[in-house]
C-alpha positions as CSV (number, residue, x, y, z in Angstrom):
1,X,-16.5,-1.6,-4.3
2,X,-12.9,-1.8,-5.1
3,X,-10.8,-4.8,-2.9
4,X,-7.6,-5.6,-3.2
5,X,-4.1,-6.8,-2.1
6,X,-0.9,-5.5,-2.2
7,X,2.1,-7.4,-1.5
8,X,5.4,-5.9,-1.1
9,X,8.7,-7.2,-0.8
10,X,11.7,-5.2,0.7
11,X,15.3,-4.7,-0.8
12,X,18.0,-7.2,1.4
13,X,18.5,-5.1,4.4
14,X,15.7,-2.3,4.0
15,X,12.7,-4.0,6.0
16,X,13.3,-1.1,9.0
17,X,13.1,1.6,6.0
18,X,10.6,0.3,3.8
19,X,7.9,0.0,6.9
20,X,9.2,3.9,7.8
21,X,7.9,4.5,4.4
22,X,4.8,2.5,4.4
23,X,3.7,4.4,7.8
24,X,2.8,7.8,7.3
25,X,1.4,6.4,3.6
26,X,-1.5,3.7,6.0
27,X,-2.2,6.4,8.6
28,X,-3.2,9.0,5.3
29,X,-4.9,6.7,3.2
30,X,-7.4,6.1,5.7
31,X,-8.7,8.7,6.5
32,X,-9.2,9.4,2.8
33,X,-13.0,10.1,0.9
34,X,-13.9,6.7,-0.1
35,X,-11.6,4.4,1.5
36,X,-13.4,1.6,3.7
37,X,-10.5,-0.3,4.6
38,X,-6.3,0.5,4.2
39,X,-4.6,-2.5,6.6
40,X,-1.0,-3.2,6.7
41,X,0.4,-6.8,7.6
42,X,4.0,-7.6,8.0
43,X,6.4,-10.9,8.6
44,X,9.7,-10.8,9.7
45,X,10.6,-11.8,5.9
46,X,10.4,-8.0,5.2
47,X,7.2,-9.1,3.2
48,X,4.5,-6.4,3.4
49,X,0.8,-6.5,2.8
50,X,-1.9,-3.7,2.2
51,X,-5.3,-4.8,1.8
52,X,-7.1,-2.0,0.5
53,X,-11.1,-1.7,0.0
54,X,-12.2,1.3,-1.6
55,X,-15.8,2.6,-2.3
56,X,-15.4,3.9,-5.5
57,X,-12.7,3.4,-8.6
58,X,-12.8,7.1,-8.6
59,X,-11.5,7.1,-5.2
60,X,-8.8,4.7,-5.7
61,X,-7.4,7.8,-8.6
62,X,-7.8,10.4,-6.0
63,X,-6.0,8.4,-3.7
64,X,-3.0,7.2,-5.9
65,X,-2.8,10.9,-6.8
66,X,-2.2,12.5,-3.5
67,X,1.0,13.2,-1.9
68,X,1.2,10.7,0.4
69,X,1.3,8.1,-2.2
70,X,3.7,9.8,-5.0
71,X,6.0,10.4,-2.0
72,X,6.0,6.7,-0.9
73,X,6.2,5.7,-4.9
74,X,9.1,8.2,-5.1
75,X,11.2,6.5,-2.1
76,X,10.0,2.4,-3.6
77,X,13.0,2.5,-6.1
78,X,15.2,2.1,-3.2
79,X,13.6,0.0,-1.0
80,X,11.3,-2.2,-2.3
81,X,12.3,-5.4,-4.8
82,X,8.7,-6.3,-6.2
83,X,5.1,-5.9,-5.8
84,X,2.3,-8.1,-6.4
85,X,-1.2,-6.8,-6.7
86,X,-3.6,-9.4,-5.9
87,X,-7.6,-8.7,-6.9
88,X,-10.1,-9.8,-5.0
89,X,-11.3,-13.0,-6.9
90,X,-15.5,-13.3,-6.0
91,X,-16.8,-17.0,-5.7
């Protein structure tokens, strides 16, 4: 099992646009082969976070290959400032 965070932080002024973009890219990822668990969380900060949970790393490839993901990569540039991937640490 693959788990993971994704934090993402919006470009001054594009909070509105950025969760646009991070819509349609939740609603396809989960219905995906081998994801267990694609959650977005949101503050008023325009901070942004996935928590993703995948069976497979094989499925995490397929899904940062499909075109719901390159087409919210291609629209990041402008809208998001950084991104911080945060593994899940096991104790």
């Amino acid at each position: 099992m693959i788990e993971f965070s994704v934090i993402i932080f919006s470009k001054p002024r594009q909070k509105d646009a950025l969760l646009e973009a991070l819509t349609p890219l939740v609603k396809a990822s989960r219905v995906e082969k081998g994801a267990v668990m694609y959650d977005l969380h949101s503050c008023e900060d325009g901070v942004f976070v996935i928590t993703e949970k995948w069976k497979t790393q094989e499925a995490l490839y397929a899904h940062e290959a499909t075109a719901h993901f390159q087409s919210f990569q291609e629209k990041a540039d402008t809208l998001v400032e950084k991104v911080l991937r945060l593994p899940l640490v096991s104790v």
